[in-house]
DRENBADO-231286 format. One record per residue (C-alpha): residue number from 1; residue in three letters; x, y, z. Coordinates in steps of 0.5 Angstrom, whole numbers, m for minus. Layout:
% DRENBADO-231286
<pt n="NUM" res="ala" c1="X" c2="Y" c3="Z"/>
...
This chain:
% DRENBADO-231286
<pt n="1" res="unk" c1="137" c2="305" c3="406"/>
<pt n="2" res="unk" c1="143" c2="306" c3="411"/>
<pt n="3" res="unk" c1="145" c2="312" c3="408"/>
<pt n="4" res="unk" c1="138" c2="315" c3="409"/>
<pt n="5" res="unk" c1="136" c2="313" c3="415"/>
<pt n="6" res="unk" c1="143" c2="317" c3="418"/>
<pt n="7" res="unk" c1="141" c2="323" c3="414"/>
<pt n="8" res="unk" c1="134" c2="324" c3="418"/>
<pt n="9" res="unk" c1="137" c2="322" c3="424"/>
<pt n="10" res="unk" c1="143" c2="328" c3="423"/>
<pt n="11" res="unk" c1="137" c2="333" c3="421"/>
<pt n="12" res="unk" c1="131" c2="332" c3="423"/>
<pt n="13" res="unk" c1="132" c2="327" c3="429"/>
<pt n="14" res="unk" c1="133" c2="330" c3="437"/>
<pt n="15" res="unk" c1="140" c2="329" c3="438"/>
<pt n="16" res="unk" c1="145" c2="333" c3="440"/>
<pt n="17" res="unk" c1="150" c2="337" c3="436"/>
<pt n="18" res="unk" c1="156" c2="332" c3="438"/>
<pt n="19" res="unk" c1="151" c2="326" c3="437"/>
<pt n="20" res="unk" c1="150" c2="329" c3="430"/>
<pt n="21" res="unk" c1="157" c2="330" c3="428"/>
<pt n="22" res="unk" c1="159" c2="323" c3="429"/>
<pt n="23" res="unk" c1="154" c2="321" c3="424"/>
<pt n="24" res="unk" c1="157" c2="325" c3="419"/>
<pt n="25" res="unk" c1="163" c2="322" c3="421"/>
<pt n="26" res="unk" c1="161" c2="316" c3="420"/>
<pt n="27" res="unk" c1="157" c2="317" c3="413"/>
<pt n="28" res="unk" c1="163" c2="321" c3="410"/>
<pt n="29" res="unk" c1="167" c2="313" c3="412"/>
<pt n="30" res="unk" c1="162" c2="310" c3="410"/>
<pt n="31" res="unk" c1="161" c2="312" c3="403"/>
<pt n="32" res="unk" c1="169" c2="312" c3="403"/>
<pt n="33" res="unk" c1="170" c2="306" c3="404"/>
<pt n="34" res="unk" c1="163" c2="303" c3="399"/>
<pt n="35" res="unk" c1="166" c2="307" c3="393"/>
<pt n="36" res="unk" c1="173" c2="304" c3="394"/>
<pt n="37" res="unk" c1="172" c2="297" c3="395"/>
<pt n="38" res="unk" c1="165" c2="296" c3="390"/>
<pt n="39" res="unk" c1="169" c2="296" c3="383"/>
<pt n="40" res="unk" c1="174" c2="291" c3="387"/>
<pt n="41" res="unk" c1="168" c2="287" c3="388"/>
<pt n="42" res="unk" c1="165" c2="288" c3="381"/>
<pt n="43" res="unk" c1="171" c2="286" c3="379"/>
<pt n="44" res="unk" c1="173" c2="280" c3="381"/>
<pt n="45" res="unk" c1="165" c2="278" c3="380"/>
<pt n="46" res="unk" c1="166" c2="279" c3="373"/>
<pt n="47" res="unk" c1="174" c2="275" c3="372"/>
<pt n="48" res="unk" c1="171" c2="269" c3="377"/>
<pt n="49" res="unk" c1="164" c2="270" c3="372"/>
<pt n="50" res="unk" c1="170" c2="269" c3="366"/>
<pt n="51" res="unk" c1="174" c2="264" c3="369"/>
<pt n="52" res="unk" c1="168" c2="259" c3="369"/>
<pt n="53" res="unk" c1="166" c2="260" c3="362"/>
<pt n="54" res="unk" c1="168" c2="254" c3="358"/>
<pt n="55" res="unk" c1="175" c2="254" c3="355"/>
<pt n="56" res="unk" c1="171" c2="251" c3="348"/>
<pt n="57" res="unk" c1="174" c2="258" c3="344"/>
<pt n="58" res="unk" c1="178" c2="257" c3="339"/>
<pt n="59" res="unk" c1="181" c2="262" c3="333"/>
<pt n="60" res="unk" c1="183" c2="259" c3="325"/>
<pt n="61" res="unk" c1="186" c2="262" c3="319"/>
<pt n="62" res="unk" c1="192" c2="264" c3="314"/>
<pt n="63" res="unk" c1="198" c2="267" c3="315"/>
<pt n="64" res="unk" c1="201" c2="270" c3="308"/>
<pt n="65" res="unk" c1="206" c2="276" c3="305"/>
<pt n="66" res="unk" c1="203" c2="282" c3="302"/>
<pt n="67" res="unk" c1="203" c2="278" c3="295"/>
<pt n="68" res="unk" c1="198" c2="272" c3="299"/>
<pt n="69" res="unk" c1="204" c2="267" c3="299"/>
<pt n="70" res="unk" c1="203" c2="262" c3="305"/>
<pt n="71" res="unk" c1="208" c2="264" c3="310"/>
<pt n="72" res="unk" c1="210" c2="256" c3="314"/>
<pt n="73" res="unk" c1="213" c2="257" c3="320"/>
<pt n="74" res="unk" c1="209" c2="264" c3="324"/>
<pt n="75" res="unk" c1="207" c2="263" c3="331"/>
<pt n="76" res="unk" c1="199" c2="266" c3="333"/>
<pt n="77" res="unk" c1="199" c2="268" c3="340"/>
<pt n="78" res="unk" c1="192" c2="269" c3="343"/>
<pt n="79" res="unk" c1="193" c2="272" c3="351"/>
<pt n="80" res="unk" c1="188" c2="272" c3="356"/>
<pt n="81" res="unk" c1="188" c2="272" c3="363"/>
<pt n="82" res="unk" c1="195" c2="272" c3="364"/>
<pt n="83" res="unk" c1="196" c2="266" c3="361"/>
<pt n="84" res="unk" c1="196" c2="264" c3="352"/>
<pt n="85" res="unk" c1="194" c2="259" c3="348"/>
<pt n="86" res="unk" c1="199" c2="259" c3="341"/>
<pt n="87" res="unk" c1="200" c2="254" c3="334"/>
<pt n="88" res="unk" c1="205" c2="255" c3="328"/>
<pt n="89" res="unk" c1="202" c2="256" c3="321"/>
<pt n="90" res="unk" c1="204" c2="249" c3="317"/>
<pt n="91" res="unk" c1="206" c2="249" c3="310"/>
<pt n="92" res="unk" c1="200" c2="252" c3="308"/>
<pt n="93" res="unk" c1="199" c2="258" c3="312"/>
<pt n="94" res="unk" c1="194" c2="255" c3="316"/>
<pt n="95" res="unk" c1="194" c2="255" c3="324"/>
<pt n="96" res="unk" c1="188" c2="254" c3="329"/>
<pt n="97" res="unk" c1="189" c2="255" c3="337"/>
<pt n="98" res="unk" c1="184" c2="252" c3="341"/>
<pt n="99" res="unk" c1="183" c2="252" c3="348"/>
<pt n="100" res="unk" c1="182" c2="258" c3="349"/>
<pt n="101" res="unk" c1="176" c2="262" c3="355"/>
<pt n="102" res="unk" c1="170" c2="264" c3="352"/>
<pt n="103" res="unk" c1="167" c2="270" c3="355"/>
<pt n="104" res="unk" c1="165" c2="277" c3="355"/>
<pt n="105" res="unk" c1="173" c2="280" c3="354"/>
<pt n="106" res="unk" c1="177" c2="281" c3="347"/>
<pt n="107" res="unk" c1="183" c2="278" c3="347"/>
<pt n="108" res="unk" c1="190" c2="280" c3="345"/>
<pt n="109" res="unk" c1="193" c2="276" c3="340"/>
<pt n="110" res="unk" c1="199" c2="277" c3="335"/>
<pt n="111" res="unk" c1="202" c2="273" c3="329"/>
<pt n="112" res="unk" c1="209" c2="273" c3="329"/>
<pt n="113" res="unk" c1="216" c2="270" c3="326"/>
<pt n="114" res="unk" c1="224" c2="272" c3="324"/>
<pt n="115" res="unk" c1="225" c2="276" c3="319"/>
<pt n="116" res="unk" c1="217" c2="279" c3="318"/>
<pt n="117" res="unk" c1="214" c2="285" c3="322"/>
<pt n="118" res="unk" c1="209" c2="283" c3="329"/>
<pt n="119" res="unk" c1="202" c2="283" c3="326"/>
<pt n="120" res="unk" c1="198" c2="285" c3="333"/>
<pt n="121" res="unk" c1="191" c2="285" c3="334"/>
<pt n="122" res="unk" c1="184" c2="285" c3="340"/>
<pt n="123" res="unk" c1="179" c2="280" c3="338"/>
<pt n="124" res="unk" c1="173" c2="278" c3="341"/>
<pt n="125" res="unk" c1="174" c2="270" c3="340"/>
<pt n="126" res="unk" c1="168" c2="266" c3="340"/>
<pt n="127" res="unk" c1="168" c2="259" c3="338"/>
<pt n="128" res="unk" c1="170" c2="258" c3="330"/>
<pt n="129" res="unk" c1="173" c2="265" c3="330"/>
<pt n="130" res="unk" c1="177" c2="266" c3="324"/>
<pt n="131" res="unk" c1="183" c2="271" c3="323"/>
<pt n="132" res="unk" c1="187" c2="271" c3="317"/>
<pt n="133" res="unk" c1="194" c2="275" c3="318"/>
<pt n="134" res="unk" c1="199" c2="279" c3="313"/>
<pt n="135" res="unk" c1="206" c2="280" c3="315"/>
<pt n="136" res="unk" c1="210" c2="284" c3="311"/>
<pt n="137" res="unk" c1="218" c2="282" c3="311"/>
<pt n="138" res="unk" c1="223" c2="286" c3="314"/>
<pt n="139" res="unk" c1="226" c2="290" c3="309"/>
<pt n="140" res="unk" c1="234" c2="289" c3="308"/>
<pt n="141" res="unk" c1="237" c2="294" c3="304"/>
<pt n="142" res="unk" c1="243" c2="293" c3="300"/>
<pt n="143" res="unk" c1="247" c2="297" c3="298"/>
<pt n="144" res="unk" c1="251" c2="298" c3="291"/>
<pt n="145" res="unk" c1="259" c2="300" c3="291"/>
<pt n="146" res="unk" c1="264" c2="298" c3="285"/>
<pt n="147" res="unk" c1="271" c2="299" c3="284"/>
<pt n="148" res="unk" c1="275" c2="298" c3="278"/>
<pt n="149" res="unk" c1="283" c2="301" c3="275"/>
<pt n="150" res="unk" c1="280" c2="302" c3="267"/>
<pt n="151" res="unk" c1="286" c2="308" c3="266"/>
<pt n="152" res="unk" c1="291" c2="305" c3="261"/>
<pt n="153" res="unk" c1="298" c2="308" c3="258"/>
<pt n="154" res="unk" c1="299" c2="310" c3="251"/>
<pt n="155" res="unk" c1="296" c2="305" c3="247"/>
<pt n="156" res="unk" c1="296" c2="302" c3="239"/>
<pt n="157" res="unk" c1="289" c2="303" c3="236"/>
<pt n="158" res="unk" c1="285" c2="297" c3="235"/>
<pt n="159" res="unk" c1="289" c2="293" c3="240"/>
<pt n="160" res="unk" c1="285" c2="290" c3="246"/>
<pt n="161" res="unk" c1="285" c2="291" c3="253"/>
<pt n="162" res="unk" c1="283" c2="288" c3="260"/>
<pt n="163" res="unk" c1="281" c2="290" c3="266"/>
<pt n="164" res="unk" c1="277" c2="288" c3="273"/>
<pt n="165" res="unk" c1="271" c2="292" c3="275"/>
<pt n="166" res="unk" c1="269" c2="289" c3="282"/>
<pt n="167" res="unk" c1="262" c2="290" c3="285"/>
<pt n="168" res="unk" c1="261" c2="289" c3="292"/>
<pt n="169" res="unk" c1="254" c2="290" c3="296"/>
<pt n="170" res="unk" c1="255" c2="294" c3="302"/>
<pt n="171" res="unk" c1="249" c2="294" c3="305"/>
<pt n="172" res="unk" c1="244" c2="292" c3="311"/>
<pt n="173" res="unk" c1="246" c2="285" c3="314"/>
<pt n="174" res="unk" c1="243" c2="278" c3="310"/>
<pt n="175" res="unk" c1="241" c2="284" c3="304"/>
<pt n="176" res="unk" c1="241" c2="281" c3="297"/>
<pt n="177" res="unk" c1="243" c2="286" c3="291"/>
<pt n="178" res="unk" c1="241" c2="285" c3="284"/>
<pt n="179" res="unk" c1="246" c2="288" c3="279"/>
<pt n="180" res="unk" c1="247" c2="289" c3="272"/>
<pt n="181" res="unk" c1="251" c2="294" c3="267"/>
<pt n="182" res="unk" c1="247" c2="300" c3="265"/>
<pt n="183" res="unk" c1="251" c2="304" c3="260"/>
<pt n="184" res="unk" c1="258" c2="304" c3="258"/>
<pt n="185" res="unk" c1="262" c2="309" c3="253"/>
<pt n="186" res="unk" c1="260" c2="309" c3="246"/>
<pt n="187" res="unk" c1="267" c2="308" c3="242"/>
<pt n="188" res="unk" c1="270" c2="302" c3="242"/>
<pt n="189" res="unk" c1="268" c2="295" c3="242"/>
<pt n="190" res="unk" c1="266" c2="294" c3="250"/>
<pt n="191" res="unk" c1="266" c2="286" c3="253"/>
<pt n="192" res="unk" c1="263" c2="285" c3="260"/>
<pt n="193" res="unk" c1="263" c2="278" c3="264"/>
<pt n="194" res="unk" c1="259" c2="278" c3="267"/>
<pt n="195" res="unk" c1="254" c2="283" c3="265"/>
<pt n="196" res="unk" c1="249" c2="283" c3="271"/>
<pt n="197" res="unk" c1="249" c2="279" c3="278"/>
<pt n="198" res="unk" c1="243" c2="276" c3="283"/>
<pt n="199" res="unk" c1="243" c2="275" c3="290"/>
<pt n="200" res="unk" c1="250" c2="278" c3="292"/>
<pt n="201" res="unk" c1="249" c2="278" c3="300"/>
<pt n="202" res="unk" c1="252" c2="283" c3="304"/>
<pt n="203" res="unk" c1="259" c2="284" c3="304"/>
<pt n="204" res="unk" c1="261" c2="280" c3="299"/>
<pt n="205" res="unk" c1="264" c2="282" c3="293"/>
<pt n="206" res="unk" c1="265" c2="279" c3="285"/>
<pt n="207" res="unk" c1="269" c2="282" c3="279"/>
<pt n="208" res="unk" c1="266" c2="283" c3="272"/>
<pt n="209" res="unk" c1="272" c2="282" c3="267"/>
<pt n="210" res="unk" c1="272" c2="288" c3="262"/>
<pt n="211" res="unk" c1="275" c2="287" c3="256"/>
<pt n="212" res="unk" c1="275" c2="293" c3="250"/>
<pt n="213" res="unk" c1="278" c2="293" c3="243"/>
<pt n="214" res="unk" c1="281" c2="300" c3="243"/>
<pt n="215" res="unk" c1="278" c2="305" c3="237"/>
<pt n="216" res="unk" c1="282" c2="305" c3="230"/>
<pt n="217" res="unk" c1="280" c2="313" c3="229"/>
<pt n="218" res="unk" c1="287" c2="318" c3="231"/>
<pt n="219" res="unk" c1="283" c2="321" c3="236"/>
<pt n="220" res="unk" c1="290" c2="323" c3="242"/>
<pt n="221" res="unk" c1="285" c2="320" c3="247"/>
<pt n="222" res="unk" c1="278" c2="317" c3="249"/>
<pt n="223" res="unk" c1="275" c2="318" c3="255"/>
<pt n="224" res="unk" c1="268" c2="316" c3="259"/>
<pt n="225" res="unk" c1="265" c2="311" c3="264"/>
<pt n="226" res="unk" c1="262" c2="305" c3="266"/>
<pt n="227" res="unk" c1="256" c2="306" c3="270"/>
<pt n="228" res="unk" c1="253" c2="299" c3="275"/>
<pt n="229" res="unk" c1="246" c2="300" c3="277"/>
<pt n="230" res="unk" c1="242" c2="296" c3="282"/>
<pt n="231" res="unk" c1="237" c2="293" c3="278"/>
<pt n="232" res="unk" c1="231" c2="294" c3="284"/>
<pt n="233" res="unk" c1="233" c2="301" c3="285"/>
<pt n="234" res="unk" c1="236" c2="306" c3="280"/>
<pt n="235" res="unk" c1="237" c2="311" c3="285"/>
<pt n="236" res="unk" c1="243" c2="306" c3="288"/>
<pt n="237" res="unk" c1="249" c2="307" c3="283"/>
<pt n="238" res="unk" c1="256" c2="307" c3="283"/>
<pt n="239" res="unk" c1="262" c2="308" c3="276"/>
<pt n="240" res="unk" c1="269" c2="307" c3="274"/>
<pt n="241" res="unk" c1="271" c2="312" c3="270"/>
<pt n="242" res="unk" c1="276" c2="310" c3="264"/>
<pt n="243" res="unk" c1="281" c2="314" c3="261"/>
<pt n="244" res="unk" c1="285" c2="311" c3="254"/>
<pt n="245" res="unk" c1="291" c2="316" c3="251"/>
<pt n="246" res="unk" c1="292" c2="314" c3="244"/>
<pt n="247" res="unk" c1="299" c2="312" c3="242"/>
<pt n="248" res="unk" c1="300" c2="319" c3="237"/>
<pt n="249" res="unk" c1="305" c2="319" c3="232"/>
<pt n="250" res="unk" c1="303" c2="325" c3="227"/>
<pt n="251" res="unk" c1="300" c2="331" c3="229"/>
<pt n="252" res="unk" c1="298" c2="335" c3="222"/>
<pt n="253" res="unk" c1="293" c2="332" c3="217"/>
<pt n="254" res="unk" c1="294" c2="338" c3="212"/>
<pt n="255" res="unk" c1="299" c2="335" c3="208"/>
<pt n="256" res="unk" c1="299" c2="341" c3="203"/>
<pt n="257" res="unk" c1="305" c2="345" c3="200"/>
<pt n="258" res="unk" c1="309" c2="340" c3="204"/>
<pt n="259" res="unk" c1="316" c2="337" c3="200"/>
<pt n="260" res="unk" c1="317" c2="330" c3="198"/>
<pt n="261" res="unk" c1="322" c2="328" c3="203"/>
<pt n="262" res="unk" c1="317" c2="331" c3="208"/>
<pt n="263" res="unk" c1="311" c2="326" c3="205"/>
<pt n="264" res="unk" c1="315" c2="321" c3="206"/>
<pt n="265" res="unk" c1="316" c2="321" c3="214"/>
<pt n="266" res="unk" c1="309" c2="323" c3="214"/>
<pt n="267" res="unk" c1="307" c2="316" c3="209"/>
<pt n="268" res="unk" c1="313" c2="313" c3="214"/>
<pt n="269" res="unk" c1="309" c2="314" c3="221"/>
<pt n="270" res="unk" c1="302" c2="312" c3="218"/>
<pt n="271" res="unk" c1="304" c2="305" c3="216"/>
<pt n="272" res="unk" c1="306" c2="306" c3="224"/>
<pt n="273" res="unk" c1="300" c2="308" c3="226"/>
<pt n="274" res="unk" c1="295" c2="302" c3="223"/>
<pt n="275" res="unk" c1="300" c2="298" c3="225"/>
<pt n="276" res="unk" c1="302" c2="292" c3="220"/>
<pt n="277" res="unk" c1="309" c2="295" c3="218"/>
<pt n="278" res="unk" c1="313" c2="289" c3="223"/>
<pt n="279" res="unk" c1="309" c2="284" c3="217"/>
<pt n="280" res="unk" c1="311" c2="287" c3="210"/>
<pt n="281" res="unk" c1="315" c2="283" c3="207"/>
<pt n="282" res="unk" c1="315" c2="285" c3="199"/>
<pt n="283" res="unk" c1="312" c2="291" c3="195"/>
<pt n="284" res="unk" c1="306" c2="289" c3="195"/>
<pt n="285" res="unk" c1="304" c2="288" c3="202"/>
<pt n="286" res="unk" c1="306" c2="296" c3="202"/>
<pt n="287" res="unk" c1="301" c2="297" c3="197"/>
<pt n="288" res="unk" c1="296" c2="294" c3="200"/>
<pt n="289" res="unk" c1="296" c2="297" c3="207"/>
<pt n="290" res="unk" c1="296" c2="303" c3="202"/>
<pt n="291" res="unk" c1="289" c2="300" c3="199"/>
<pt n="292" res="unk" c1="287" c2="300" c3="205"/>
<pt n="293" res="unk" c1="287" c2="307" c3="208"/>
<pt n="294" res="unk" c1="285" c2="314" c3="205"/>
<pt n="295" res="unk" c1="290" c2="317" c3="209"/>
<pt n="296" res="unk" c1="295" c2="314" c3="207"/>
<pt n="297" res="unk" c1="293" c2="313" c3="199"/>
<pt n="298" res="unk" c1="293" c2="322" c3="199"/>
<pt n="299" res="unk" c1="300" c2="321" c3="201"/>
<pt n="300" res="unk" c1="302" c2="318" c3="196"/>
<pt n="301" res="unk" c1="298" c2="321" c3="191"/>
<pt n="302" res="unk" c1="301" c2="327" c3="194"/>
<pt n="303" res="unk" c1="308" c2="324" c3="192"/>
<pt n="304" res="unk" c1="306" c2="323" c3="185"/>
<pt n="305" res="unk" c1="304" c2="330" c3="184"/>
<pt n="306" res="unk" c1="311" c2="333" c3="187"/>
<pt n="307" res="unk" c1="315" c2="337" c3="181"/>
<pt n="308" res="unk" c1="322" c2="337" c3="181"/>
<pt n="309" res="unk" c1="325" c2="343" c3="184"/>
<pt n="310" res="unk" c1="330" c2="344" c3="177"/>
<pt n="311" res="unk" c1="324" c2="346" c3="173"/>
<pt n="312" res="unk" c1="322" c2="353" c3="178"/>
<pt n="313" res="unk" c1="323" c2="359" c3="176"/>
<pt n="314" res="unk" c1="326" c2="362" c3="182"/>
<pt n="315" res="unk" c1="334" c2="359" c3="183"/>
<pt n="316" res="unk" c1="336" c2="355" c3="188"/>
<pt n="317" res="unk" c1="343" c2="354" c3="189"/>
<pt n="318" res="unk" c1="346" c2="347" c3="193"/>
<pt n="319" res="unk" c1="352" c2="352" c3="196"/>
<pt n="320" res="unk" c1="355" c2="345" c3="199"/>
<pt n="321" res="unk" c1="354" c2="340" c3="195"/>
<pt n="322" res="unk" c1="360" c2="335" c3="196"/>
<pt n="323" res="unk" c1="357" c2="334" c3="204"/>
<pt n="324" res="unk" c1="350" c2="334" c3="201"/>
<pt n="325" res="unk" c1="352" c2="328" c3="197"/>
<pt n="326" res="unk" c1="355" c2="324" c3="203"/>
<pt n="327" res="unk" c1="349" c2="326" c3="208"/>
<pt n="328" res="unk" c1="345" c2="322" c3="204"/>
<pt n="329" res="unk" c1="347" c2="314" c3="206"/>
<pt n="330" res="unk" c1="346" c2="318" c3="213"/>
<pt n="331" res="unk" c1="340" c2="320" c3="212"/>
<pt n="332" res="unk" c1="338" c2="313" c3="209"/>
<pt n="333" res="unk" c1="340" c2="311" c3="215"/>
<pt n="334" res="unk" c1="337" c2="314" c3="220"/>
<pt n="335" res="unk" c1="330" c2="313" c3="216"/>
<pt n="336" res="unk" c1="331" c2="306" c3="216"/>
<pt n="337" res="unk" c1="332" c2="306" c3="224"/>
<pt n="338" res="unk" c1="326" c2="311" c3="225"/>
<pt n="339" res="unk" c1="323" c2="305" c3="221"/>
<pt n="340" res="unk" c1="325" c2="300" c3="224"/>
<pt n="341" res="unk" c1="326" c2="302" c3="232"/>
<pt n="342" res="unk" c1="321" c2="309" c3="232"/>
<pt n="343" res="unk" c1="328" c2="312" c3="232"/>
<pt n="344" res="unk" c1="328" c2="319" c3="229"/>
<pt n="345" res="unk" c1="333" c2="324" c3="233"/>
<pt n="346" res="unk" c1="338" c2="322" c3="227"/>
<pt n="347" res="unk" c1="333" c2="324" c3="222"/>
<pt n="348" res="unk" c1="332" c2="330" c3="225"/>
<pt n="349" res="unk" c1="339" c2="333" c3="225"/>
<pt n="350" res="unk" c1="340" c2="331" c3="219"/>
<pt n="351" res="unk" c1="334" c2="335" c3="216"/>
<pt n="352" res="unk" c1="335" c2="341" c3="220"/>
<pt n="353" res="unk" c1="343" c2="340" c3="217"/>
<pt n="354" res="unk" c1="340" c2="340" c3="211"/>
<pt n="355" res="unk" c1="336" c2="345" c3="211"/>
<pt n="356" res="unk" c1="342" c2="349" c3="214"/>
<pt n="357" res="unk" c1="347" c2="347" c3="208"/>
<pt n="358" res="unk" c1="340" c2="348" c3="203"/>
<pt n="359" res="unk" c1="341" c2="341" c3="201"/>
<pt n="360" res="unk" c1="335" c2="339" c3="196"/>
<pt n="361" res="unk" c1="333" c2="333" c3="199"/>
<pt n="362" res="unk" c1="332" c2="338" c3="206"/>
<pt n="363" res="unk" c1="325" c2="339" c3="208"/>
């Protein structure tokens, strides 16, 4: 009404053009000023208005992870003009906070505790408000690593073997890793202990025995890998390979058109090579590694199958025979050594003279 008045003062009223420039002044502070100062007022009406409601509010529920366990132990804030009212969840999940303002405002309220993610929401809270919070766990990722010395020297066929594998979680602080043996390779027999872990916290480490019983095929060596998963992320892995040279002590398995003499230095390195020799006491304990070996029993079939030279056609003449005849308690000798020792320079020597000398016991 003020406004108005002022407004027909300025235009249609008698006074003077000074008189009327004040006016607009004064209307233009005037409207300044009121536009300013009523939000205030409103304002600070509206908050004296909800500071005087009745604090009879009150908020209730569940707190649970995101597979609907109760959660114990997580703190429910509500805030509200400046100040907050809070609970702790019990070994239910079940909190309820009370004292809290009634009025037409929302209120902030979060839920809360060590090793969760903050759940954050605006509420209208009344009396009996319900609200039921899920907070998903902060995720540690464990971290898989290993590290193991499965490279042996030359080893016997069938014998067995020992080795550590070590597994250690390298992953973000107070994660848990689960692990286990996914493959290893197929030769051999393979013995791990443990096979699979839980639980491993970060830094810490543990060994897996690792025993394998070596092949008895004659392979020169065996090659491969033992691969270590995590158990809830088979993306996360780590290997130790493995490298198992075979003791070697032939290198032909074609014995056709070999001498006699030859035979018996091939029959002489496969009693070696299955092992057993260090415990023959008799002939019998001879035949019976032959028995059980077709290799072995080829060589001496072999053997058996061997025609003396005196009944081939073309002659062959024994030029040295005195030095040949001598050569024999040596070449006994080296045989007996080679046997005994795996000592075979000797024998070779006195082959190769015999060859020279065209001796027929020479290969």
């Amino acid at each position: 009404m003020f406004i108005i008045i002022l407004i027909k003062d300025i235009f249609w009223g008698g006074k003077n053009m000074f008189e009327k420039e004040r006016l607009v002044v004064g209307v233009v502070v005037f409207l300044f000023f009121g536009l300013a100062v009523m939000p205030s007022l409103n304002a600070y009406k509206d908050k004296e208005s909800c500071n005087n409601q009745l604090y009879d509010g009150n908020l209730s529920g569940y707190v649970f992870d995101p597979m609907y366990n109760q959660i114990e132990g997580a703190l429910v804030r509500v805030y509200f003009h400046g100040i907050y009212e809070e609970d702790f969840s019990d070994e239910y999940g079940y909190y309820h906070v009370t004292n809290i303002s009634i009025c037409n405002c929302t209120k902030n309220v979060t839920a809360s505790k060590e090793g969760y993610i903050t759940e954050e929401v605006i509420l209208s809270i009344y009396e009996n408000t319900t609200y039921d919070f899920i907070l998903k766990p902060i995720e540690l990722i464990p971290d898989l690593d290993c590290e193991g010395d499965l490279a042996f020297g030359d080893v016997e066929p069938g014998s067995t073997l020992t080795g550590t594998i070590t597994v250690e979680n390298v992953g973000e602080p107070d994660s848990l890793l689960d692990w286990e043996i996914e493959s290893y390779p197929e030769w051999g027999t393979w013995t791990f202990d443990p096979e699979y872990g839980e639980d491993l916290l970060s830094g810490e480490t543990i060994d897996i025995g690792v025993e394998i019983t070596t092949p008895s095929d004659p392979q020169c060596e065996f090659t491969g890998e033992v691969v270590i998963v995590n158990s809830n992320d088979s993306s996360d892995f780590c290997s130790v390979e493995i490298s198992l040279p075979i003791k070697q002590y032939m290198i032909s398995t074609n014995y056709d058109g070999y001498t006699p003499i030859q035979l018996v230095y091939l029959l002489i390195n496969k009693l070696r090579y299955y092992k057993g020799i260090e415990y023959i006491e008799s002939k019998d304990d001879i035949l019976q590694i032959v028995e059980n070996n077709a290799d072995l029993s080829r060589i001496v079939e072999d053997l058996k199958s061997c025609e003396c030279r005196c009944n081939v056609d073309s002659e062959i003449n024994w030029n040295f025979p005195f030095l040949c005849t001598l050569m024999i308690p040596m070449l006994a000798i080296s045989l007996g050594l080679y046997l005994i020792t795996g000592f075979m320079i000797l024998l070779h020597i006195l082959g190769f003279i015999g060859m020279i000398l065209n001796c027929y016991w020479s290969p």
